[in-house]
N, C-alpha and C positions, 0 to 999 in steps of 0.2 A: 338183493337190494338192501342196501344202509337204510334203518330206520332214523326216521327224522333228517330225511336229508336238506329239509333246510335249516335245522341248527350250523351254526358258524363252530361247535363243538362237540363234543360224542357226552352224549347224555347217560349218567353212570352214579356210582356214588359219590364223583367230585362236586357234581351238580347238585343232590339232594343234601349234602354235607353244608356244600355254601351257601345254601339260602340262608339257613339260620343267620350264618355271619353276615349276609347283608342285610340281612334286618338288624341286628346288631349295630354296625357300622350305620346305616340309614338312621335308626332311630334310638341309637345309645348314643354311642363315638360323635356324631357329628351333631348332636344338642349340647352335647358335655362341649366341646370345644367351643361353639358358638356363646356357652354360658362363660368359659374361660377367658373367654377373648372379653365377653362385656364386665365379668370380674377385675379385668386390670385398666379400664377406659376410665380417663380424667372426663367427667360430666360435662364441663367444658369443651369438650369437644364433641356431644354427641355417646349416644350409644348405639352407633351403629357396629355391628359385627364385622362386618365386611371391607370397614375401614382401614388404610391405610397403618401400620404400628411404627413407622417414620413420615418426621415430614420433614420441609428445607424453610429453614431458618436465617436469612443473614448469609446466605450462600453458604450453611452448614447443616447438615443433616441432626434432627435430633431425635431419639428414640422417644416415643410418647405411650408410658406406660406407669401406672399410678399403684404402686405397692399398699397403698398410706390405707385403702381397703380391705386388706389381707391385716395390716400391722395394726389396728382400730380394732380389732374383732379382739384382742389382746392386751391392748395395752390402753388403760385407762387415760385418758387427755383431757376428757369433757372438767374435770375439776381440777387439772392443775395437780395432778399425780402423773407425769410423764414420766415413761417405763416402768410402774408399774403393772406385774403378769397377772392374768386370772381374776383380774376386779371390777372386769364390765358385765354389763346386762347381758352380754352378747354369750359368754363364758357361764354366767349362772343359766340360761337358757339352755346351753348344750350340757350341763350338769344337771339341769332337771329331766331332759328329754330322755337322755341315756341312763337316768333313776329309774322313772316310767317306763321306757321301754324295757329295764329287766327285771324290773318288779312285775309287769306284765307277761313278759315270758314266761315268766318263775309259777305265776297265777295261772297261766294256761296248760301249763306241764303237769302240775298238779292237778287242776280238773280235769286237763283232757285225756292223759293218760287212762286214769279208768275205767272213761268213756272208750278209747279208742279199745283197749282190750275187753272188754265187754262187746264191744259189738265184733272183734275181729270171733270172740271165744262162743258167740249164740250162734244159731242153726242156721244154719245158709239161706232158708226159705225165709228168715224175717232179718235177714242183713239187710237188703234193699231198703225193707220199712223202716228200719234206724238208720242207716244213711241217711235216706230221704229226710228225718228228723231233724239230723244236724244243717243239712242244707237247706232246708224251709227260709232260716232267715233271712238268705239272698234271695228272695222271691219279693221283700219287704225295701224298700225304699232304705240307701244306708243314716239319712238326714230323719226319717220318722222313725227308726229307732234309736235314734239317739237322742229325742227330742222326748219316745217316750219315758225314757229313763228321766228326762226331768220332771215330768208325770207321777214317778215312783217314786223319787227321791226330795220330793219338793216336803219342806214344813208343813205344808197341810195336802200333801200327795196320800195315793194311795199306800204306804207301809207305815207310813206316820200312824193314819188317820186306822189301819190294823191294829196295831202296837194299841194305842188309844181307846179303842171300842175292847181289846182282849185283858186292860187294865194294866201290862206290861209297863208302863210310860206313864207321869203323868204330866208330862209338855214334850211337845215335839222335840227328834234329836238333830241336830242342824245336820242333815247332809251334801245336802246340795251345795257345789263351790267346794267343795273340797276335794283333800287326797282321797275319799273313801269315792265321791261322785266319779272320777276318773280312773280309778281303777276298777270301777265297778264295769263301768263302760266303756274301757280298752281291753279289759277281759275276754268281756260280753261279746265287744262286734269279733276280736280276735282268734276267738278259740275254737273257733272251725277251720283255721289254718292251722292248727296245731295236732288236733282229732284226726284230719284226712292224711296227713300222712306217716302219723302214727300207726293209724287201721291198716293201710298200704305195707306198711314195713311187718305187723304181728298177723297180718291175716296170712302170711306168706312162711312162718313159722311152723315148725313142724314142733307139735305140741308132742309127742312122744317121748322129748329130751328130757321134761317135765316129769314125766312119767317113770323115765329111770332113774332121775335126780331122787325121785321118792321113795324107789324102790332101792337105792344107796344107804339110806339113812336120812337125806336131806329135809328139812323143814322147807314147808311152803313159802314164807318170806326169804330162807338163802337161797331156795331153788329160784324163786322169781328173781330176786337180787346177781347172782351171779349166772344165771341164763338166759332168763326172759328180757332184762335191760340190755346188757350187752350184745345181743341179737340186733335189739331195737335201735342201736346205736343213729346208723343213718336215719330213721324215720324223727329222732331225737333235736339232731342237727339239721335236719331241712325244715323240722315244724320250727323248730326255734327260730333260723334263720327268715322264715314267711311271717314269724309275728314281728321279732326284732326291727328288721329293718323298715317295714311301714311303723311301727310306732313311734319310732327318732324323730319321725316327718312328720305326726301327727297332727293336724290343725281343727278338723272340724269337733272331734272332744273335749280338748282342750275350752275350745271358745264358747261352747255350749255346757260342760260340763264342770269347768272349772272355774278355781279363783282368779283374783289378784296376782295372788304369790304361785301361779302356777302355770308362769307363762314358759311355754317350752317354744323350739327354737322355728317350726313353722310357723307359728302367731307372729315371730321377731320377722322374720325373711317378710311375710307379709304386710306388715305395718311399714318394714322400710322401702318397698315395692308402691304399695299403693297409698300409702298414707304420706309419708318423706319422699317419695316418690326418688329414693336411690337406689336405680339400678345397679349401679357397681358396687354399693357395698352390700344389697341384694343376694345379686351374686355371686359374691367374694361367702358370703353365709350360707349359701349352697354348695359350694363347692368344698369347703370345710367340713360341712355333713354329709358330704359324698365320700371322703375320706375318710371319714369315720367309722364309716361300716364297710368299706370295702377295702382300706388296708387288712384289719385285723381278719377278714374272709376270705383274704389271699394268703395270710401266714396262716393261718389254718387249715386251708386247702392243701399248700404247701407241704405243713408238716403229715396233714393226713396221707397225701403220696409218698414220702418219705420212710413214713411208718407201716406203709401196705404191705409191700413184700417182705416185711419183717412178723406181720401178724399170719400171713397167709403161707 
């Protein structure tokens, strides 16, 4: 007897293979395109998705489809600089987002690495306990930690008001609203995406390579430097890639922790969404920063295939 004979299909790894892809297609593919479609919609007519991309005019068909939100995101008009590139708000936005987001990278790589080899290199019986450590903060509300950081970082916060009592200071130092407030806390919420799959990638290392690198001649920093890194390669690229890409989008740090001059480009999509209330040009700012991070992760993928069976 065929199991599952009321499937209309034989249940195998084609089946388990393509879930994934329709949830992909479900809930990637068909948002992305539904946002593309209201990217290029003349307001004037509505932002419906499902609308029509011709209509009949005068007994002539005309394509109804509005670039001018794609070309706005670029070129400055509001002051009578037409075709000038790179001088809107919209461009400083995606030039500060992609600052932050690798300066946050950069900040997580450095602390968490020696977190994550620390706990891959301690006694099996207390890795659970440091794990546990780094994942405590998702147990915490993501909006009241970042609300306590205004807590700590305020002129008369708690490190102020340390500084102050230890004589270090003698007036508060302005943190808050700055570069140092948002890096402080895109770090902060980030750097457990950079830890867990660091630990993942060095806990799986066979620490004996170490061991003969030394018995070579080798020093502890070229044996780490040329064995332990280069092991760690993938755990490198997937941490990076989990901070990166949520940072680009970042909106709730930014608006709680930052300045004026530090408006990056989910703040922008958001004001022009709910505030100016334009959906297509909205959209047209998402879909820009959807490109952003996933071209340069598809040539990178790319080259990394390319270069596989040449390292292996």
């Amino acid at each position: 007897m065929k199991p599952f004979p009321w499937l209309p299909f034989k249940p195998g790894r084609r089946f388990v293979i393509g879930l994934p892809f329709v949830w992909l297609v479900v809930f990637f593919v068909l948002p992305f395109l539904i946002l593309l479609r209201i990217s290029i919609t003349d307001m004037g007519h509505g932002v419906d998705p499902f609308a029509p991309l011709v209509e009949a005019v005068s007994g002539s068909w005309h394509v109804i489809l509005k670039y001018e939100n794609y070309l706005s995101i670029f070129r400055d008009s509001a002051q009578g600089v037409e075709g000038v590139l790179g001088n809107t708000i919209y461009m400083d936005a995606y030039k500060t987002s992609l600052k932050y987001a690798f300066l946050t990278t950069v900040l997580c790589l450095l602390i968490g690495y020696p977190f994550a080899y620390f706990i891959a290199r301690a006694k099996p019986t207390i890795r659970p306990a440091l794990l546990m450590m780094v994942m405590l903060p998702f147990w915490t509300s993501f909006l009241l930690r970042v609300y306590a950081w205004k807590g700590i970082l305020a002129d008369q916060g708690v490190l102020n008001n340390l500084l102050l009592r230890l004589g270090l200071i003698q007036e508060p130092i302005t943190m808050l609203y700055s570069d140092v407030s948002m890096l402080v806390g895109m770090t902060y919420v980030y750097c457990p995406f950079m830890i867990l799959p660091l630990y993942a990638t060095l806990v799986k290392m066979d620490f004996r390579l170490l061991e003969a690198a030394y018995d070579l001649g080798a020093s502890a920093w070229k044996a780490f430097w040329l064995i332990t890194v280069p092991l760690s390669k993938s755990g490198i690229v997937a941490g990076a890639m989990l901070v990166f890409i949520p940072s680009v989008g970042e909106f709730v740090i930014p608006s709680l922790l930052g300045g004026a001059e530090n408006i990056m480009i989910g703040r922008v999509v958001w004001d022009e969404m709910f505030s100016s209330n334009n959906w297509p040009r909205a959209a047209a700012l998402s879909i820009v920063m959807i490109l952003l991070i996933l071209v340069p992760l598809a040539l990178y993928y790319r080259y990394d295939e390319r270069n596989a069976p040449a390292e292996a």
